[in-house]
TIDREN-951341 format. One line per field, with one value per atom (N, C-alpha, C, CB): z, y, x. Coordinates in steps of 0.2 Angstrom, whole numbers. Glycine has a CB too. Example, Ala and Ser with C-alpha at 12.3 -4.5 7.8 and 13.67 -1.06 7.14 Angstrom:
2
zz <- 39	39	39	45	35	36	39	29
yy <- -28	-22	-16	-22	-11	-5	0	-3
xx <- 66	62	66	57	64	68	64	70
END
This chain:
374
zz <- 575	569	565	571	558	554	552	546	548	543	536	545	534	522	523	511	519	515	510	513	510	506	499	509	495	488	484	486	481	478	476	471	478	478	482	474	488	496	498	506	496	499	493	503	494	489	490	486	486	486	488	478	490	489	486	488	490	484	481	485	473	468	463	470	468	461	463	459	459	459	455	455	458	452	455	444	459	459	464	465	465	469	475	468	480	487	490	492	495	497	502	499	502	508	514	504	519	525	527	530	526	526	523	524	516	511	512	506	508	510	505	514	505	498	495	499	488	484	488	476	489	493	501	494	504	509	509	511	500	502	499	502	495	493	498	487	504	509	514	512	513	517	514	519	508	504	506	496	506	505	512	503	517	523	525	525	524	524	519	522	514	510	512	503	515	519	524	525	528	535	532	539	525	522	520	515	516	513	520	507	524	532	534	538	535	538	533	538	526	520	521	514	524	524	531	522	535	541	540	549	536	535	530	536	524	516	519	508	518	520	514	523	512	507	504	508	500	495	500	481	504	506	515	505	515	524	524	528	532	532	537	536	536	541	544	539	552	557	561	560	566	568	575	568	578	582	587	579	591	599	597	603	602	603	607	603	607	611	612	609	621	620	619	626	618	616	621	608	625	631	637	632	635	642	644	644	646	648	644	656	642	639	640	635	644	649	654	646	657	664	662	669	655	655	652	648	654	649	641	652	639	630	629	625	630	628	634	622	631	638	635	643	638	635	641	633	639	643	639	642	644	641	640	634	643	638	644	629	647	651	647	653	652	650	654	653	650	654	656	645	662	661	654	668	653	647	652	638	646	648	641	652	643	639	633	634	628	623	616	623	616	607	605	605	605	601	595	597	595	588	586	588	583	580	576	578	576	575	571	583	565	561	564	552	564	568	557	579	557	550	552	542	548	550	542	554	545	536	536	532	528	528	530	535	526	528	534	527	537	542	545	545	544	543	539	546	541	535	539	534	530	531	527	532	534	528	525	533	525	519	527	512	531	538	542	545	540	540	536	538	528	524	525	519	528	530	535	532	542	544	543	544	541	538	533	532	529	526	529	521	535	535	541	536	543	547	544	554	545	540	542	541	546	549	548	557	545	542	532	546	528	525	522	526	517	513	506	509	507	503	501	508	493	492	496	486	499	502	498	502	492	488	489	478	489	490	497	488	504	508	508	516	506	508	500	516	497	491	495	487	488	488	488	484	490	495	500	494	503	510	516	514	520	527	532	531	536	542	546	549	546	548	544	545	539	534	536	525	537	536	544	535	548	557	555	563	552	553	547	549	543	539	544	528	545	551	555	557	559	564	562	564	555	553	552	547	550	546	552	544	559	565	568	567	568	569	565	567	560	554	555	548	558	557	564	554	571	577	576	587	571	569	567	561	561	558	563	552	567	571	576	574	579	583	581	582	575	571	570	561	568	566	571	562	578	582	585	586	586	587	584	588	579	574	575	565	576	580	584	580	589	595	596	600	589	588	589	589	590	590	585	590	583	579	578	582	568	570	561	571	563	558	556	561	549	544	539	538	540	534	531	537	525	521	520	512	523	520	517	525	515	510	515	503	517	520	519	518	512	510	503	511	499	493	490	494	485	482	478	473	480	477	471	475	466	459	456	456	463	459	456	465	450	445	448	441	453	458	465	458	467	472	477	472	472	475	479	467	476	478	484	472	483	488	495	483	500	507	509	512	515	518	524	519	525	530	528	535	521	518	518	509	521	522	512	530	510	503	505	498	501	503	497	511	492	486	478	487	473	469	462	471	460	454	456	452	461	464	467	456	465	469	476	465	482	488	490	490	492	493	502	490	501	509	512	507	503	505	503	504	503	500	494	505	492	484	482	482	482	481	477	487	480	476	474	477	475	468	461	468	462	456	454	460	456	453	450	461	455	449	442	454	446	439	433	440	434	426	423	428	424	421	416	429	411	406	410	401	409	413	409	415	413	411	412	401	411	412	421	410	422	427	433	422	440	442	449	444	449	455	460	454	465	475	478	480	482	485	492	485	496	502	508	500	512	520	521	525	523	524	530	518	536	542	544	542	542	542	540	546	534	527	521	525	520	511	505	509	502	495	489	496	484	479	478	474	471	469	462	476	458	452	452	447	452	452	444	462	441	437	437	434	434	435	432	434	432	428	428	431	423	422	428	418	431	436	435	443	434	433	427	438	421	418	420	419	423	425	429	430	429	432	439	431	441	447	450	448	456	459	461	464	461	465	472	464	476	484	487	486	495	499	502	504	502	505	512	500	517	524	524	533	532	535	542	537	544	551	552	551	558	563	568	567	569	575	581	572	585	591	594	598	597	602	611	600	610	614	614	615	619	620	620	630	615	616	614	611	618	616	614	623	611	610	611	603	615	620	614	631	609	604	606	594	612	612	604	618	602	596	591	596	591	584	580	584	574	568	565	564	559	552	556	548	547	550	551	545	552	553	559	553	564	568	571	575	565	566	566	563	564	565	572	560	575	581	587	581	584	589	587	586	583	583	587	573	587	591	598	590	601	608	610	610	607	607	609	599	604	606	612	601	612	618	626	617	626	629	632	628	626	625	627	618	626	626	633	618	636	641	639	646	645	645	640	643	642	638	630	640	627	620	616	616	619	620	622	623	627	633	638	630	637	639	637	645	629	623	623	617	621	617	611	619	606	600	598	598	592	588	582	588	581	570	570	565	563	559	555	552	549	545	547	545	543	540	542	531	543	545	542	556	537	537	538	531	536	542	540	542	534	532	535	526	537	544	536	553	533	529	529	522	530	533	527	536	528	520	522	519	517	519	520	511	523	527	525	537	527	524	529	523	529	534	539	538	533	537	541	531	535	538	546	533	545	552	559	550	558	562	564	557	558	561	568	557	565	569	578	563	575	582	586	579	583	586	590	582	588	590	596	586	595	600	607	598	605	610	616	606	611	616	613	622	610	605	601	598	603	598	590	602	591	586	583	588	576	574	567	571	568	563	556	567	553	546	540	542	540	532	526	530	522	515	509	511	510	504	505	504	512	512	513	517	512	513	507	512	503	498	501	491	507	509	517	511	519	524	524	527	518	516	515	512	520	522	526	516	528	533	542	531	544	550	553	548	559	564	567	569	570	576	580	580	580	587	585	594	579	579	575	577	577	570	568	573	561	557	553	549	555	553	547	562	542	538	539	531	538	539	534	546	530	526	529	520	534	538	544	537	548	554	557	555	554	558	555	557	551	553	556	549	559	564	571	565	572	577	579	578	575	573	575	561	573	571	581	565	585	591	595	593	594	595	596	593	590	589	594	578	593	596	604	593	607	613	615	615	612	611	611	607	610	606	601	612	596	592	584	591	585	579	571	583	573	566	561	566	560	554	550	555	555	556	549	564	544	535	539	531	534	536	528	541	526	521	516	521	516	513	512	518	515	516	513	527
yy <- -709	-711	-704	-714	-706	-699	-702	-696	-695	-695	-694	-692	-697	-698	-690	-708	-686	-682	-682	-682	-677	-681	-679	-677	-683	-681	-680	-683	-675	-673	-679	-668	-678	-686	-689	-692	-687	-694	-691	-692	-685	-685	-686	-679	-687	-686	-678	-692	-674	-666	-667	-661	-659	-659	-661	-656	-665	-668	-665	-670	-668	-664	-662	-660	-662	-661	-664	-652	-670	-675	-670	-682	-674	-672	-665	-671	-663	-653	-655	-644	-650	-649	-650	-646	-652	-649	-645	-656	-641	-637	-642	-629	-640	-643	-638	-647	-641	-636	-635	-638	-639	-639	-635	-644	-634	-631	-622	-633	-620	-612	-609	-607	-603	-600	-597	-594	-594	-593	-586	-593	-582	-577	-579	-571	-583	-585	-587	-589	-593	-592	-587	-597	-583	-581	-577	-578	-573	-569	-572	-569	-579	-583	-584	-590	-584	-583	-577	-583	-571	-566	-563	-563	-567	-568	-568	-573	-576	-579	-578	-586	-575	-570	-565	-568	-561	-554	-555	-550	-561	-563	-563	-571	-568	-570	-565	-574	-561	-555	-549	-552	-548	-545	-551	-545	-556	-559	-558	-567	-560	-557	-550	-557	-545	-540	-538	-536	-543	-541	-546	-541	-552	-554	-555	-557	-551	-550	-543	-548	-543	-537	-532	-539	-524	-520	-518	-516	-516	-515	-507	-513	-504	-497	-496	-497	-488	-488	-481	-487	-483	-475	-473	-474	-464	-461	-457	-457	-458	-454	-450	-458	-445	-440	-443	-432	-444	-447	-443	-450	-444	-441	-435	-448	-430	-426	-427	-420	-426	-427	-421	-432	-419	-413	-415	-408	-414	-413	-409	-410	-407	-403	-407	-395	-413	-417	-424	-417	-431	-432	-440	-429	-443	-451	-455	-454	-459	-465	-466	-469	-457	-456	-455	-465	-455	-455	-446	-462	-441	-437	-437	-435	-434	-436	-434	-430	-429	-428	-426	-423	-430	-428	-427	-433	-421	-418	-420	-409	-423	-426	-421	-435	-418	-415	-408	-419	-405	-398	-395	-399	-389	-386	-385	-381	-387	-388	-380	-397	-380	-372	-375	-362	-374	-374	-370	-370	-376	-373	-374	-378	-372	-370	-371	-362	-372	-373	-380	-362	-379	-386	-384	-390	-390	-390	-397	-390	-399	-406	-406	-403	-412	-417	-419	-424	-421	-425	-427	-423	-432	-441	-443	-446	-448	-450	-457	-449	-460	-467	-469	-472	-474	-478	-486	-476	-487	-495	-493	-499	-504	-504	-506	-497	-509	-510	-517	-504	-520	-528	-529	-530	-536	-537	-536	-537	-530	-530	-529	-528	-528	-527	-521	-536	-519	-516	-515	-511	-517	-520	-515	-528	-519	-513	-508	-521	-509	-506	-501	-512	-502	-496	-493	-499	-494	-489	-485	-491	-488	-485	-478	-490	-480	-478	-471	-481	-470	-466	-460	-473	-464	-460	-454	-463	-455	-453	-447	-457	-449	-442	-440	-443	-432	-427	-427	-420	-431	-430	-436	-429	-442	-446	-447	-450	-451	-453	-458	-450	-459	-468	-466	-470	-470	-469	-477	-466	-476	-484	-487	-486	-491	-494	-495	-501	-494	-496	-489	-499	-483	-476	-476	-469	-479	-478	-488	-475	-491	-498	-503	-504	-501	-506	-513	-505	-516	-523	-526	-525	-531	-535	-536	-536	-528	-530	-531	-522	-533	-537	-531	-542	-534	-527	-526	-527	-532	-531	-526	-539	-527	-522	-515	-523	-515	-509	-507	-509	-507	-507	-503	-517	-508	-511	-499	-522	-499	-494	-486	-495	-489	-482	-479	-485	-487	-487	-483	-494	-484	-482	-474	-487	-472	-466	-461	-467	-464	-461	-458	-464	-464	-463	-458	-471	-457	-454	-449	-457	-444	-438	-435	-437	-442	-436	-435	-441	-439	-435	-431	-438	-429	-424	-419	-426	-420	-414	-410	-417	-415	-415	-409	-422	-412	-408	-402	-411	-401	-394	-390	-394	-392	-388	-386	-391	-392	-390	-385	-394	-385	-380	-374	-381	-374	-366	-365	-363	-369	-365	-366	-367	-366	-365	-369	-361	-376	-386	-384	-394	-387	-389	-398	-387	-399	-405	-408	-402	-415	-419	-422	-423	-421	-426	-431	-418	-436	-442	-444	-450	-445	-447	-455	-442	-461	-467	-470	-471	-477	-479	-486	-483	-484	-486	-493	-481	-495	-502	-501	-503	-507	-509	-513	-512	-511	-512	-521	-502	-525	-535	-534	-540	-531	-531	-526	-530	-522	-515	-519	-510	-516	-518	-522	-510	-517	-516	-518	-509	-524	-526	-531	-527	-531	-538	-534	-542	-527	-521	-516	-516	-515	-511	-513	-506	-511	-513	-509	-516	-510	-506	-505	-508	-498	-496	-492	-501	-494	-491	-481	-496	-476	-471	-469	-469	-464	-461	-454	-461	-456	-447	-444	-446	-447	-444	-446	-443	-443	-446	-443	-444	-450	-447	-443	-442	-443	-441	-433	-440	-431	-426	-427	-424	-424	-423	-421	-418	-424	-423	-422	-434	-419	-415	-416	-405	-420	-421	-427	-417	-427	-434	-430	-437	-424	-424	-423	-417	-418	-420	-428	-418	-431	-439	-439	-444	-437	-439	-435	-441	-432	-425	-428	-413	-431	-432	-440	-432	-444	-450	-448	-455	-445	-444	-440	-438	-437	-433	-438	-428	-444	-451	-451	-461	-455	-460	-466	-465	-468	-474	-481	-475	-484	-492	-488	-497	-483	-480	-483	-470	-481	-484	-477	-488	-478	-471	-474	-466	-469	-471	-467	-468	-471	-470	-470	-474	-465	-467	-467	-462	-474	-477	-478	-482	-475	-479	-482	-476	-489	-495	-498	-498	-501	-502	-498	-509	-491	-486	-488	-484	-491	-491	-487	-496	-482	-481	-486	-479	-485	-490	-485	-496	-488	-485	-492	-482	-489	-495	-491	-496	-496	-494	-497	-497	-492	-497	-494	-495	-498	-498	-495	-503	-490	-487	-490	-480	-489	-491	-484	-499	-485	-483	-482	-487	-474	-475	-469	-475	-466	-462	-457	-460	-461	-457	-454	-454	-456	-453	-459	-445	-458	-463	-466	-460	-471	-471	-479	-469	-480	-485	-491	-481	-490	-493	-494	-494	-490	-489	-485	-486	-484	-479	-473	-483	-470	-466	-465	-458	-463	-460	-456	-468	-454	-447	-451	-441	-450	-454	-447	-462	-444	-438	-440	-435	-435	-435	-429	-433	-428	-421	-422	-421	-416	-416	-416	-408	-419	-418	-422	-413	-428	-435	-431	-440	-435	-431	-435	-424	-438	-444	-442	-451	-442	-443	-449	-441	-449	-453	-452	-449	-456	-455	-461	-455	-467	-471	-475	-470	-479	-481	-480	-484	-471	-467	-468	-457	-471	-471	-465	-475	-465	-460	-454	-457	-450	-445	-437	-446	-435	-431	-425	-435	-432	-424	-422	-425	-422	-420	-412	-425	-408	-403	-399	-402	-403	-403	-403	-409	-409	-412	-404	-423	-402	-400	-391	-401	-389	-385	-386	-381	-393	-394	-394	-402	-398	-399	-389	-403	-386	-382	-374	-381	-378	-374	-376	-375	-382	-385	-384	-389	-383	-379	-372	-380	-367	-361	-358	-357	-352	-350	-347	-347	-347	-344	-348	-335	-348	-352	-351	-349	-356	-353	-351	-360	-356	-354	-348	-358	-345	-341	-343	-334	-350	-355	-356	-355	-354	-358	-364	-357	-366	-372	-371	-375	-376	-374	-382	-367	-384	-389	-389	-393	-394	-394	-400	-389	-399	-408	-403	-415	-407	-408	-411	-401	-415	-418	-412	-420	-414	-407	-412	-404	-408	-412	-408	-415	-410	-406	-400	-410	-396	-390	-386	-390	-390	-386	-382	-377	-387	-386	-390	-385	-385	-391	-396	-388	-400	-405	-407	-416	-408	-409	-416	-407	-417	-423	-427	-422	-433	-436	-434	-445	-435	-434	-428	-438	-422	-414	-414	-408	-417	-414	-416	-418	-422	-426	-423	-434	-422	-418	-411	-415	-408	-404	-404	-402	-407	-410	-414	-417	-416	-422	-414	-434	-408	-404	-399	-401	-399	-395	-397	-395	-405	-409	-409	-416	-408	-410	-404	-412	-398	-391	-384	-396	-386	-382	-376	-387	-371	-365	-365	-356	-366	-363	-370	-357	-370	-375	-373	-379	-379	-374	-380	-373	-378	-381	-381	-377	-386	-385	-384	-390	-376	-373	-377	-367	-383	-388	-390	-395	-390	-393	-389	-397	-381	-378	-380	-370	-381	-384	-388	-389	-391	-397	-393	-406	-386	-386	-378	-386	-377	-373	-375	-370	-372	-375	-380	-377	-382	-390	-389	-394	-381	-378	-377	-371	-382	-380	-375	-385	-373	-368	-366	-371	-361	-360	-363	-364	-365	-366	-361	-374	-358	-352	-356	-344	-356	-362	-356	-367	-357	-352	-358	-350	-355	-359	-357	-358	-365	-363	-367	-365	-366	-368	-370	-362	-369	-370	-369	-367	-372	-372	-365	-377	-360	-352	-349	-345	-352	-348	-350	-347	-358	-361	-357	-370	-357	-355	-347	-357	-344	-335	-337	-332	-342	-343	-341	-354	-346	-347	-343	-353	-339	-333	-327	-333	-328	-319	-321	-317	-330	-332	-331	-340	-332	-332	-324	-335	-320	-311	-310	-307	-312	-309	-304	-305	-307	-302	-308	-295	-311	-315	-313	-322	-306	-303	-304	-295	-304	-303	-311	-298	-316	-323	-326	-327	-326	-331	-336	-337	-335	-343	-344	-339	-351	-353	-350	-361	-345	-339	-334	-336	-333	-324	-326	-319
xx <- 163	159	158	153	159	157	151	164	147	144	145	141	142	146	143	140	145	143	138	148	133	125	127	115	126	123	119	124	117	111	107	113	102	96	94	97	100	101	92	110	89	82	77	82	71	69	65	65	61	61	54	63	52	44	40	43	34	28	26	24	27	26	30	24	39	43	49	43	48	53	58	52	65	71	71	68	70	73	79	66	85	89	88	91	90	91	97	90	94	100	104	98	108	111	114	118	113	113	119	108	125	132	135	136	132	135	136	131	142	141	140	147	136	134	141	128	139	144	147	142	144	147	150	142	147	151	156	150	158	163	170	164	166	172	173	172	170	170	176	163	175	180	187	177	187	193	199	191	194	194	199	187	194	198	206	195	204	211	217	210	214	220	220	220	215	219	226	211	224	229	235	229	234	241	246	240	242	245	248	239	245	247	252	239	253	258	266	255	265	270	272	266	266	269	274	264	273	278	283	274	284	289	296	286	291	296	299	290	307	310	310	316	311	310	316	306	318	326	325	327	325	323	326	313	329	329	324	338	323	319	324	308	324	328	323	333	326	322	326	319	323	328	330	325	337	339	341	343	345	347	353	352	352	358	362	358	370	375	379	378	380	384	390	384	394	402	406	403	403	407	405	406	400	399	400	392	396	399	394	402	397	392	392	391	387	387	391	388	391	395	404	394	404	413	413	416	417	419	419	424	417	418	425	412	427	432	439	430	445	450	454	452	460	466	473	464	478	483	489	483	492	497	497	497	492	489	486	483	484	482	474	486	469	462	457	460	452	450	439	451	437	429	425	427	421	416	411	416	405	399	393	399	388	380	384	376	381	380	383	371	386	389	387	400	382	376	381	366	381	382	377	385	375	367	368	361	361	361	355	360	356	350	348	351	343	345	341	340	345	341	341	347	333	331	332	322	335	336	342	335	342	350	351	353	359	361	359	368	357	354	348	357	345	339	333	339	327	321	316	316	314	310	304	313	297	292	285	289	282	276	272	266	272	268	273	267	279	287	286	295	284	284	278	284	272	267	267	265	271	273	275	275	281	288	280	296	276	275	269	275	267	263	268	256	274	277	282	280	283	285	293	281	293	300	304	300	302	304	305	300	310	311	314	312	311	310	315	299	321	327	327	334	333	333	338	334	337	342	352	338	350	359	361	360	357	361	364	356	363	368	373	362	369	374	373	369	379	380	379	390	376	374	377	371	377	383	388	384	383	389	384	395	391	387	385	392	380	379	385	374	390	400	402	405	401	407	405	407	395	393	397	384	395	396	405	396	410	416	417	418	413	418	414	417	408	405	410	399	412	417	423	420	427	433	432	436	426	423	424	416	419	422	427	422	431	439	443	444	443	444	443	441	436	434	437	425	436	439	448	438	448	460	458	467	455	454	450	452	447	444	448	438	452	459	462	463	464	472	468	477	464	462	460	457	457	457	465	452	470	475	479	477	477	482	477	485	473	470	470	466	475	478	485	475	489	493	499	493	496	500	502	496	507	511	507	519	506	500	504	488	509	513	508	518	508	501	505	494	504	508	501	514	503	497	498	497	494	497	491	500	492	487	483	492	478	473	471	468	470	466	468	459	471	471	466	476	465	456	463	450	460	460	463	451	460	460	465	455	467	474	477	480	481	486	492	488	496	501	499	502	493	492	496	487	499	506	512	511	512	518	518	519	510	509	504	505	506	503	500	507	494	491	494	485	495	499	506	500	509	513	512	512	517	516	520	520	515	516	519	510	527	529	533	533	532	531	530	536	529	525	529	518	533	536	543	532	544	551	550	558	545	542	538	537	538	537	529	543	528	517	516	510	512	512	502	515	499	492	490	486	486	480	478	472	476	475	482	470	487	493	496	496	493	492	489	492	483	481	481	475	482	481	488	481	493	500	498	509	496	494	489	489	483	478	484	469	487	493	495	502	493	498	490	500	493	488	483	495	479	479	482	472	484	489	496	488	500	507	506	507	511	516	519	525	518	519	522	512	529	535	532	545	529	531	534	530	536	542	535	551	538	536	541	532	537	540	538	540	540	538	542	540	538	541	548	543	549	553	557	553	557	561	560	561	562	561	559	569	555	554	552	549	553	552	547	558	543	536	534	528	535	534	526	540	523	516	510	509	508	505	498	505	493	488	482	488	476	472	466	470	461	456	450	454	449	444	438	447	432	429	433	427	438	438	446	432	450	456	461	453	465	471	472	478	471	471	475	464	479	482	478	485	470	468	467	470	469	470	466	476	464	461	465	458	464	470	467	472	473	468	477	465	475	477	482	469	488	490	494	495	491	492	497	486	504	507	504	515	500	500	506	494	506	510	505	516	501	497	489	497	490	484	476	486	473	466	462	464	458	456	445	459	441	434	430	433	426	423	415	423	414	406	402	407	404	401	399	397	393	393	391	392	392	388	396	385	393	397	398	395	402	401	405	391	407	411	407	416	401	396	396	390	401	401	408	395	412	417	419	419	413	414	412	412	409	406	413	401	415	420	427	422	427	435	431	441	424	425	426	420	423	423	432	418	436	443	443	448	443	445	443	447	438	436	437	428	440	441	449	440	453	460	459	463	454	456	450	456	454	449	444	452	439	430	428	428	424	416	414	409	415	415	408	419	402	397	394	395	397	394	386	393	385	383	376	385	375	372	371	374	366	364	363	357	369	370	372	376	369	370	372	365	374	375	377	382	379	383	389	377	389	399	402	405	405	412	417	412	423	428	434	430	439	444	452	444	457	464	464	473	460	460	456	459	451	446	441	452	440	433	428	434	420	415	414	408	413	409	400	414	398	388	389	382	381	383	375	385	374	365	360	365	355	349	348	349	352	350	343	349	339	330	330	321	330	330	336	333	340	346	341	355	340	336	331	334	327	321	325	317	330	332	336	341	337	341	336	345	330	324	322	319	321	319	323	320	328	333	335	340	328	331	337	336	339	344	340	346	342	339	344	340	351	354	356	361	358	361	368	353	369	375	374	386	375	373	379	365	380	386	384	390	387	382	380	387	385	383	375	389	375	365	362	362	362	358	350	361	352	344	342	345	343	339	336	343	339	339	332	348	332	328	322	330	315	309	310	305	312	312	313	320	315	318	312	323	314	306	306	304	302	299	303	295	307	312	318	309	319	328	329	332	336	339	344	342	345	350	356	345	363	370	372	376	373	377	386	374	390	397	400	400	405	408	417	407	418	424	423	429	428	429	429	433	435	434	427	441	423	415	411	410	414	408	409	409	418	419	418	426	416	414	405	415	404	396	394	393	398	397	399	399	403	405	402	407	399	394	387	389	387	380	381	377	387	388	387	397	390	389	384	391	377	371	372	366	377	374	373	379	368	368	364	366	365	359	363	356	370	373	376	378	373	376	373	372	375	374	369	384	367	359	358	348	352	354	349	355	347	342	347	337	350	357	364	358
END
């Protein structure tokens, strides 16, 4: 059984003053209830905020890995073919881990977060993952980026030790919309341009961009180890001529080397990876059994390139135990003020100053070692 709800009059008022209001004892005052409003929108707005994801990733500083040891019980790196020598102390890669990004979210209590530690960073999300790709595509080109920097770390350690290291330049991925995408295939090796002979990946391009854009530029391709010529048409791209295509890099050794990174993507520590190859190739300790980290991109020229989430590498390198770090010159702006407590930072611009940098540092004599100040 309920009770009706009372209505102003169901009583009559104190004797004496017909007609006055009664309070009702159900009723809540005006601040009660806006108190209670206030309530139940505070939850709402806290529930929204752990459930609305943000256009934004935070980076944070991530794990070191030695490169002369061993990950998830497997050697990191093996050499088949080639006489191998004992190393000693550490050559760290380092690692940014980032939330965020297709498939995931990041909400207003993340940003909270991130901002109050000095070691984290609140980036827009489209400067590391164009809009509209999947966390597949993202995973799937890390992946390839990977693959990509241990060739190139490979060849460059091998040719400084004096391998002989066959580089064909082929075409990686054909962008949908190329002019010429009916003509050209992915996997097609380019080995000359214009009847002229190319020996790189800029070598093509510097010979395509001389064209007009819409003019027409002769390939000669190897194709399932056939010759082809391909008259392919160029178009408009930042201003200069271009095919449309990806270029990549396909390496012959003369000797099996395989990099064990388990599931770090990107191409960051490939400068890492081509000192361990060759320390591993040459005798005594290239360390002299240092703990030394860094990052760079390395490519078959054995020039370092800058890489994203220095500050954080730093920090995940300190963490990890590392005094020295090796830093590529392109980030020194980011790497100036940011260097914690006890780490010394060498800047390198190629692979023989990284491999000098570890050197002097194995010798104790690292006073004259470039840093991003000197």
């Amino acid at each position: 059984m309920t009770t009706p709800p009372h209505q102003q009059g169901d009583h009559p008022g104190p004797a004496g003053a017909t007609g006055s209001a009664v309070t009702d004892p159900y009723r809540l005052s005006r601040k009660s209830t806006v108190s209670l409003v206030g309530f139940f929108l505070a939850i709402a707005l806290g529930a929204l905020s752990v459930m609305v994801g943000l256009p934004y990733v935070i980076m944070k500083p991530g794990p070191i890995t030695n490169t002369l040891g061993k990950l998830s019980g497997k050697q990191l790196i093996t050499v088949s073919g080639a006489p191998t020598y004992p190393t000693q102390g550490a050559l760290d890669f380092t690692t940014v881990r980032i939330s965020g990004g297709p498939g995931y979210k990041v909400t207003v209590w993340d940003l909270l977060s991130a901002a109050i530690r000095p070691s984290e960073d609140v980036v827009d999300e489209e400067l590391y993952f164009p809009k509209g790709v999947t966390d597949k595509q993202v995973e799937e080109q890390s992946a390839a980026e990977m693959i990509d920097s241990q060739q190139e770390a490979v060849a460059v350690a091998l040719k400084a030790v004096g391998q002989k290291v066959t580089e064909h330049i082929v075409i990686a991925q054909v962008a949908k919309d190329a002019p010429s995408a009916s003509l050209i295939k992915a996997g097609d090796e380019i080995v000359s341009v214009d009847g002229k002979a190319i020996s790189d990946s800029s070598g093509v391009r510097d010979a395509v961009g001389a064209h007009k854009p819409g003019e027409s530029v002769a390939l000669g391709l190897v194709r399932d180890g056939k010759p082809v010529t391909v008259e392919a048409k160029t178009r408009a791209a930042e201003g200069r001529a271009t095919v449309g295509v990806f270029l990549g890099v396909r390496f012959e050794f003369p000797i099996d080397v395989k990099i064990n990174a388990g599931d770090v993507g990107g191409p960051s520590a490939g400068t890492m990876f081509s000192l361990a190859v060759y320390d591993t190739l040459t005798p005594g300790p290239l360390t002299g059994g240092q703990k030394i980290a860094g990052t760079g991109t390395i490519n078959a020229k054995g020039q370092v390139g800058p890489i994203g989430g220095i500050r954080q590498k730093l920090v995940g390198a300190h963490d990890g135990g590392a005094k020295w770090f090796l830093a590529p010159a392109d980030n020194c702006d980011e790497v100036v003020g940011h260097v914690p407590d006890g780490l010394r930072v060498v800047r390198i611009a190629t692979f023989e100053e990284a491999r000098s940098a570890v050197e002097a540092i194995a010798d104790k004599r690292p006073d004259s070692l470039p840093t991003c100040t000197r």
